[in-house]
C-alpha positions as CSV (number, residue, x, y, z in Angstrom):
1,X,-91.8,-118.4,17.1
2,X,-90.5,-120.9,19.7
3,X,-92.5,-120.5,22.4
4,X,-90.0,-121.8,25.1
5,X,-87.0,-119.6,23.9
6,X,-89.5,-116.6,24.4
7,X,-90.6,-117.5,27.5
8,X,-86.5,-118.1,28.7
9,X,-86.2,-115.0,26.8
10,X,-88.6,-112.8,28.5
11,X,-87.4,-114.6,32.2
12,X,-83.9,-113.0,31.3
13,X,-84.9,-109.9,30.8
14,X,-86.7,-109.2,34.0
15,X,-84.3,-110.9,36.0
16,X,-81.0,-108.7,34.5
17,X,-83.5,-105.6,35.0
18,X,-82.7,-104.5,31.4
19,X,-82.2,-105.4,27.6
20,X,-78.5,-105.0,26.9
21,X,-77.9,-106.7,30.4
22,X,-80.2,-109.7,29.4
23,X,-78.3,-109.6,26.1
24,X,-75.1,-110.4,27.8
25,X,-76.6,-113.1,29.9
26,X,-78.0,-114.6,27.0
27,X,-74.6,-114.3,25.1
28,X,-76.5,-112.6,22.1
29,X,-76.5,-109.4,20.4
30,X,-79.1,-106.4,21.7
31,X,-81.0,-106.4,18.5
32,X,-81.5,-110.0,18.3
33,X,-83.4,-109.6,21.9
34,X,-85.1,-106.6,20.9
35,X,-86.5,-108.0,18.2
36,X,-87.5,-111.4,19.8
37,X,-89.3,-109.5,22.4
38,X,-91.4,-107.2,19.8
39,X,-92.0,-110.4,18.3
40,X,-93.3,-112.1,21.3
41,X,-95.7,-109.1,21.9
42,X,-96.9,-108.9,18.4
43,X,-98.3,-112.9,19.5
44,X,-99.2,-112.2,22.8
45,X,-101.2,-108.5,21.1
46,X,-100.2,-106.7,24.2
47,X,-97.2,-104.5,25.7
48,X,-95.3,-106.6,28.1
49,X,-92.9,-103.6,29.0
50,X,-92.4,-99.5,28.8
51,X,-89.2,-99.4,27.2
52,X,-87.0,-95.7,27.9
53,X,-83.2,-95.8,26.5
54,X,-81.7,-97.4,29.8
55,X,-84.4,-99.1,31.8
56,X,-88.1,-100.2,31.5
57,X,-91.1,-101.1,34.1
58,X,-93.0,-104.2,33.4
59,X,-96.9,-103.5,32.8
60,X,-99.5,-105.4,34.7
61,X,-99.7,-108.2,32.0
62,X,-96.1,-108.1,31.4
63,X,-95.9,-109.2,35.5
64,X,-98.3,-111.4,34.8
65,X,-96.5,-113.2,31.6
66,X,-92.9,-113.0,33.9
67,X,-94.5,-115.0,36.6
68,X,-95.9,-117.6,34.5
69,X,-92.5,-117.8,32.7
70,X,-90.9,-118.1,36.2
71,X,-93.1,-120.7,36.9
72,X,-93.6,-123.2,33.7
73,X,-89.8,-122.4,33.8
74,X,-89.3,-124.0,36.8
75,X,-91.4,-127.0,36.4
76,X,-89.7,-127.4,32.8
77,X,-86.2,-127.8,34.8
78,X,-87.7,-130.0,37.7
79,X,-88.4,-132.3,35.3
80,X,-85.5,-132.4,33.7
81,X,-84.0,-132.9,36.9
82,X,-85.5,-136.5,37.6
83,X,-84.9,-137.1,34.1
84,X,-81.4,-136.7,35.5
85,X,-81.6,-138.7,38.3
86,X,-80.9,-135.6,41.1
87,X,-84.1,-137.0,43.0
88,X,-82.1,-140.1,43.7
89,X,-78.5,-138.9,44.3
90,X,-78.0,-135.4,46.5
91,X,-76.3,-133.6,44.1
92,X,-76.6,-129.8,43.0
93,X,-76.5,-126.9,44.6
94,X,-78.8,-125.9,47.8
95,X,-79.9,-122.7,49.0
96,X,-80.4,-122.2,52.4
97,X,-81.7,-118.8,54.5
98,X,-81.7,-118.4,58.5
99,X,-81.5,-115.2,61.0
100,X,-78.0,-113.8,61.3
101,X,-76.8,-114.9,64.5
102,X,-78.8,-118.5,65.2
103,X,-77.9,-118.8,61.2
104,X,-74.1,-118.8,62.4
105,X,-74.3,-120.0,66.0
106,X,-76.5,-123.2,65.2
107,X,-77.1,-123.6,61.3
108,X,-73.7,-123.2,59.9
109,X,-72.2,-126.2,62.2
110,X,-74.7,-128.4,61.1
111,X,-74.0,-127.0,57.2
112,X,-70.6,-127.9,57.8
113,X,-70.9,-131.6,58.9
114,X,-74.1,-132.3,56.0
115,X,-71.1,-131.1,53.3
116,X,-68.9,-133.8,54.4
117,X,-71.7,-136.2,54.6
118,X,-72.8,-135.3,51.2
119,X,-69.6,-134.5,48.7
120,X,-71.8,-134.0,45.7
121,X,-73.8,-131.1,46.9
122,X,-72.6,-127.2,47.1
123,X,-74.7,-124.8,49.3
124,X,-75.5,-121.3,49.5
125,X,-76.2,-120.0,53.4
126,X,-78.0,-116.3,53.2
127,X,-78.2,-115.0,57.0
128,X,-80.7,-112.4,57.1
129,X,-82.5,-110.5,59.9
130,X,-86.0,-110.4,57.8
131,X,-88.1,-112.7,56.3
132,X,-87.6,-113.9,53.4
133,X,-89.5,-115.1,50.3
134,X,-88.5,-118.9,49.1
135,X,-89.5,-118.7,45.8
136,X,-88.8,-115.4,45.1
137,X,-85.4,-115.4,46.2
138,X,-84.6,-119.1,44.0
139,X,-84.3,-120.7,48.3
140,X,-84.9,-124.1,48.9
141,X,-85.0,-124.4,52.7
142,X,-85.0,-121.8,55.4
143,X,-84.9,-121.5,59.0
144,X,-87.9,-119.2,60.4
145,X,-88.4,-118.2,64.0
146,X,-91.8,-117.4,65.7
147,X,-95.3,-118.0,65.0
148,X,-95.2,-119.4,60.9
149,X,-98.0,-116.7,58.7
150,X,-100.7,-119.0,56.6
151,X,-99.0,-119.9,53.2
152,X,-98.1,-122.7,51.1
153,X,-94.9,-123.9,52.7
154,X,-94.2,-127.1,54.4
155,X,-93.0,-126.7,57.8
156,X,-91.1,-129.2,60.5
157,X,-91.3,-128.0,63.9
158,X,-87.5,-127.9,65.3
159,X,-87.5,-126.7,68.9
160,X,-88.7,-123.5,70.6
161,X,-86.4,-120.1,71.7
162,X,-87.8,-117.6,74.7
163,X,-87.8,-113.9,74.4
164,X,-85.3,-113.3,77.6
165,X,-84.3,-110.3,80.0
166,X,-80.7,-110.5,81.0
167,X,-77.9,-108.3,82.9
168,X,-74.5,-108.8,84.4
169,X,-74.4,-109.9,87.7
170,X,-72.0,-107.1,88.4
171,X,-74.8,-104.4,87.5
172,X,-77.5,-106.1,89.5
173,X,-75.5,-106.1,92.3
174,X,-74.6,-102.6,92.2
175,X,-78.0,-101.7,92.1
176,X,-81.0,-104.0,92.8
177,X,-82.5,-107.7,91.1
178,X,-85.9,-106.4,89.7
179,X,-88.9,-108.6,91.0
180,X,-91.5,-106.8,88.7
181,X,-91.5,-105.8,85.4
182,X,-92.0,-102.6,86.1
183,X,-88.7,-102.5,88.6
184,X,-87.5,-102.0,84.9
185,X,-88.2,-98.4,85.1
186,X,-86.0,-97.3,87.9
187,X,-82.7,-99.3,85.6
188,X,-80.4,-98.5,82.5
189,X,-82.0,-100.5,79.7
190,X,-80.2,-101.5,76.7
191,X,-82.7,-101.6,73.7
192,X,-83.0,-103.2,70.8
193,X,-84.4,-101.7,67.4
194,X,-86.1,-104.8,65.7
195,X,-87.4,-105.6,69.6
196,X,-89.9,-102.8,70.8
197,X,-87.4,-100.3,72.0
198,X,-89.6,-98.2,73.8
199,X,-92.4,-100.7,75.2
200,X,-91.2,-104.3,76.6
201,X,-93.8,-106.5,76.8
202,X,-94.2,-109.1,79.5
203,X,-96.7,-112.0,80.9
204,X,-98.9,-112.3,83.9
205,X,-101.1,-115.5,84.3
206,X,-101.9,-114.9,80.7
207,X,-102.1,-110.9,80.9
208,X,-99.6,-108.7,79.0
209,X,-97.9,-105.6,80.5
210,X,-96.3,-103.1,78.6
211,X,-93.2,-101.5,80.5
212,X,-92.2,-98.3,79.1
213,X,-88.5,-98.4,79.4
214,X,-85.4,-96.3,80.3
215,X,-83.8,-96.7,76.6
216,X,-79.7,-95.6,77.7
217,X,-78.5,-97.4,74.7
218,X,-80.7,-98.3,71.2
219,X,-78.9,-101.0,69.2
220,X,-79.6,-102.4,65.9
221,X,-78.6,-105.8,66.7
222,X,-78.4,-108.4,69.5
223,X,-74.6,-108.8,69.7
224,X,-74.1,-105.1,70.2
225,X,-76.7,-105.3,73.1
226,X,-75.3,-108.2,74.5
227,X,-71.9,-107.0,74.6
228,X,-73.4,-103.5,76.5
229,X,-75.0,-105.8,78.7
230,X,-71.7,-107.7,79.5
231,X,-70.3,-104.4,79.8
232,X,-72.6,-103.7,83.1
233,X,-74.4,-100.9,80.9
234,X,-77.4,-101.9,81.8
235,X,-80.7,-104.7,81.1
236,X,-81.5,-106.0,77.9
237,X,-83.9,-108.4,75.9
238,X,-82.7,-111.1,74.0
239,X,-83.3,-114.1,72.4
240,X,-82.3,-117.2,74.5
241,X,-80.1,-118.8,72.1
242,X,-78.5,-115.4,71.3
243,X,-77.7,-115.1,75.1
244,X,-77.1,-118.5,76.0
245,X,-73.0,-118.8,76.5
246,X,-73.1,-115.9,78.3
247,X,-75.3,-116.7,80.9
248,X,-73.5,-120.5,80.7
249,X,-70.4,-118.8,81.5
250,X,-72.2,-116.7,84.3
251,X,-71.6,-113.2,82.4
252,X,-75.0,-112.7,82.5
253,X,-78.1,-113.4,84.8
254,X,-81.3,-114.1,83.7
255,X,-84.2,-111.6,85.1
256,X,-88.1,-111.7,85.3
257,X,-88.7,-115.5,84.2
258,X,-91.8,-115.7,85.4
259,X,-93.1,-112.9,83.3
260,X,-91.6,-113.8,80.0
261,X,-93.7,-114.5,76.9
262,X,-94.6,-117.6,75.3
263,X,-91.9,-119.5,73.6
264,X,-91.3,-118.9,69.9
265,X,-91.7,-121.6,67.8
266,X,-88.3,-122.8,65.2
267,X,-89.5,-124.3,62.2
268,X,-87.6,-125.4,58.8
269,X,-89.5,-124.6,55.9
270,X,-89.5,-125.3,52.3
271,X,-91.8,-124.8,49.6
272,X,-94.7,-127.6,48.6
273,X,-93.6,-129.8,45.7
274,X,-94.6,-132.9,44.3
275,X,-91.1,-134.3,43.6
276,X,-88.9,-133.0,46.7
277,X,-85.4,-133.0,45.7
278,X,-83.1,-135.4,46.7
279,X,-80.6,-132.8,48.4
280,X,-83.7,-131.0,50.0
281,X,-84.5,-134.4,51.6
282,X,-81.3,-135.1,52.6
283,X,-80.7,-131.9,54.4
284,X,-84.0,-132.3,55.8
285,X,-83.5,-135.3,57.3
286,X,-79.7,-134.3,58.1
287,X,-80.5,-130.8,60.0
288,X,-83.9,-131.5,61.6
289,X,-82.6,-133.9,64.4
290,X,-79.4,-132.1,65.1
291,X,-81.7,-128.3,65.1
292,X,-83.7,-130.4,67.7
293,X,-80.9,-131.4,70.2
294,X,-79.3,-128.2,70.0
295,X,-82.2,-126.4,70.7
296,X,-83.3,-128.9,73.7
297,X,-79.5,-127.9,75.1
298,X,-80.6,-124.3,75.5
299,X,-82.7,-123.1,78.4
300,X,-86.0,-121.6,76.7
């Protein structure tokens, strides 16, 4: 039995989620693979998968046997790679993650000008509001906001973003500029759903209050309670960046700055390797400075 077409084997079928699927990934027919994978179990002496006529669920040492594949995989291919020469020339394709709107605002500009900089490389931008695992998802770099969890990943400190109250001029005026937090409470608020909707929290000389809002609107995502904001609705909480051509262009007024929260760290992050690719590095050294200005441009 070839151990390495097992293993690539194996990887296929628990990435295409079933047998005939991994059959047409692997260009061969179902009872080839169905047979190579009862053949790799027989050697291994254990069940790697519950099999019913559609789908099956991995068992605990099947998991087990799929990460290592993953893994020895991976290394297999990264050394192919400076066989190649890729950790010399930035070519290949690069896979990049960041949060929705700073993703487009802030990321994708600086995408745009590394792609002319760098003909030979292709890249893949994910936006997402969640975040994401690297490895899991096959992503080379990503773009997190806010204090970084403990974990293998190499991180470059980029800049810093605030956690911001904002409403149109218009509104305030029409009804009063709160000088408290809890001023909040007598005012339309404009919520957000991945924000604390019913609790905002704010600072004191290093104390944290909890307001319990007027919720008038609940949003599931900045731009919608920007744009309710803009449209004298009411207050909202933001993040700077998200807000920051609107209060630039004086559309919106920035509330309660003395009680804000501590600034949220930005960070690019990649996984630890002991070869870094030479696209990774290039982007690296491409988007880190240019994150940084940008980010010094915005009042935090």
């Amino acid at each position: 039995m070839d151990r390495l077409e097992a293993m690539e084997l194996f990887a296929a079928i628990g990435e295409a989620g079933s047998l005939s699927a991994a059959a047409r990934r692997l260009r061969v027919p179902l009872p080839t693979v169905s047979r190579k994978l009862a053949q790799l179990e027989r050697h291994l002496g254990v069940r790697l998968l519950t099999r019913t006529t559609r789908r099956f669920a991995l068992t605990e040492p099947g998991q087990h046997y799929l990460d290592s594949c993953r893994r020895l995989l991976a290394e297999i291919v990264e050394a192919e790679r400076v066989v190649a020469g890729e950790y010399e020339t930035p070519r290949g394709r690069l896979n990049v993650t960041a949060p929705i709107v700073f993703g487009r605002l802030h990321v994708l500009p600086i995408v745009m000008d590394f792609l002319k900089a760098y003909p030979e490389v292709d890249l893949r931008l994910s936006l997402a509001d969640r975040i994401v695992d690297l490895a899991e998802e096959n992503l080379d770099v990503g773009l997190r906001i806010g204090a970084l969890a403990d974990s293998a990943l190499i991180a470059a400190r980029v800049g810093a973003v605030r956690l911001i109250t904002v409403a149109a001029p218009d509104y305030l005026k029409q009804n009063f500029l709160p000088r408290q937090p809890a001023d909040l409470t007598r005012l339309h608020c404009i919520a957000s759903t991945n924000l604390a909707p019913e609790h905002w929290h704010f600072h004191d000389r290093d104390q944290e209050i909890a307001i319990a809002v007027k919720a008038r609107l609940i949003v599931t995502t900045a731009e919608a309670a920007i744009d309710a904001a803009l449209a004298g609705l009411g207050v909202t909480r933001v993040l700077s960046y998200q807000a920051a051509e609107a209060i630039r262009a004086k559309k919106l007024q920035r509330i309660l700055r003395s009680f804000e929260p501590p600034e949220l760290p930005v960070h690019l992050v990649h996984s630890e390797a002991r070869l870094v690719p030479r696209k990774l590095r290039a982007f690296l050294d491409f988007a880190a400075p240019r994150l940084r200005k940008r980010l010094a441009t915005l009042a935090v």
